[in-house]
C-alpha positions as CSV (number, residue, x, y, z in Angstrom):
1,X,0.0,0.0,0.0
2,X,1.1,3.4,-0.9
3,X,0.5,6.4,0.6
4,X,-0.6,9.9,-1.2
5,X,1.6,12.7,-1.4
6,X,-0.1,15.7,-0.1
7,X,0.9,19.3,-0.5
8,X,0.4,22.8,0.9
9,X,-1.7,24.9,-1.5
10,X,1.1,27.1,-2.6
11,X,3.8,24.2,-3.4
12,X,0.6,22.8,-5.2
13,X,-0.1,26.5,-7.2
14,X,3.8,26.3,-7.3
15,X,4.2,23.1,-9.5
16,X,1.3,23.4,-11.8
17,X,2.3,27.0,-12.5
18,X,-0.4,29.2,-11.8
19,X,-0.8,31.6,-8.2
20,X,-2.2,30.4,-5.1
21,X,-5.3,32.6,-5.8
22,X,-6.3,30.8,-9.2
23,X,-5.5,27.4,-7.5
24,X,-8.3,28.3,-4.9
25,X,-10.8,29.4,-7.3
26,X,-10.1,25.6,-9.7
27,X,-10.7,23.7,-6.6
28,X,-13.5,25.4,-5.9
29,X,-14.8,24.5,-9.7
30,X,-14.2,21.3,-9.0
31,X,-16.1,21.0,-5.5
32,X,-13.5,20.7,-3.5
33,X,-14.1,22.0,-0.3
34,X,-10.9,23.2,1.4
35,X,-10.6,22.4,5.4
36,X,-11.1,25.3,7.9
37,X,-7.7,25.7,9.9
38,X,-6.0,28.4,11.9
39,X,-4.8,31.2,11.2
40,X,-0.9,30.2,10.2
41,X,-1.9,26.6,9.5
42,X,-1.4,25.2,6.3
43,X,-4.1,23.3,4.2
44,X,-2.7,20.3,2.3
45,X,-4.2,18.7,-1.0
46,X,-3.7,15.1,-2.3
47,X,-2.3,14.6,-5.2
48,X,-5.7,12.9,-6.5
49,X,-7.0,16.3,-5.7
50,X,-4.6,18.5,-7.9
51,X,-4.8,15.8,-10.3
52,X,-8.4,16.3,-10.0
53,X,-8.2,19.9,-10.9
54,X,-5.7,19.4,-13.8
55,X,-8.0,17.3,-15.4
56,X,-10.9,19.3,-15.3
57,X,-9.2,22.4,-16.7
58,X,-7.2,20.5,-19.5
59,X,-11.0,19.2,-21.1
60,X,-11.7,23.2,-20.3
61,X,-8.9,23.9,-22.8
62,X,-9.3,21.4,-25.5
63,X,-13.1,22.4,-25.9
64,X,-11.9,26.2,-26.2
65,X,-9.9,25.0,-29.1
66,X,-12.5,23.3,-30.9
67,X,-14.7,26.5,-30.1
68,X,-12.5,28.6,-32.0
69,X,-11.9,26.1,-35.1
70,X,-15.3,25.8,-35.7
């Protein structure tokens, strides 16, 4: 059994190259709730979760191309 990387949401916004903000706003597209912590904590996201995200917004892109060709 393996276990699933998590990351905090700016590492996350880091890696997949967009800002913290934007990352927030995808993840809220895709209905993932983010956990209430403290102030000063930090919220960490599976992997499945940004995969989740990167998914949604690459079929967001392709239809945009076929939008435009047509």
């Amino acid at each position: 059994m393996s276990l699933e990387r998590h990351y905090s949401l700016s590492e996350a916004a880091r890696l997949i190259g967009v800002r913290r903000h934007t990352l927030k706003v995808w993840l809220a597209e895709c209905a993932i709730v983010l956990p209430e912590v403290a102030r000063g904590s930090k919220v960490m996201l599976r992997e499945s979760q940004i995969q989740q995200v990167l998914r949604k917004r690459e079929a967001k892109a392709d239809w945009s191309l076929v939008r435009r060709t047509a």
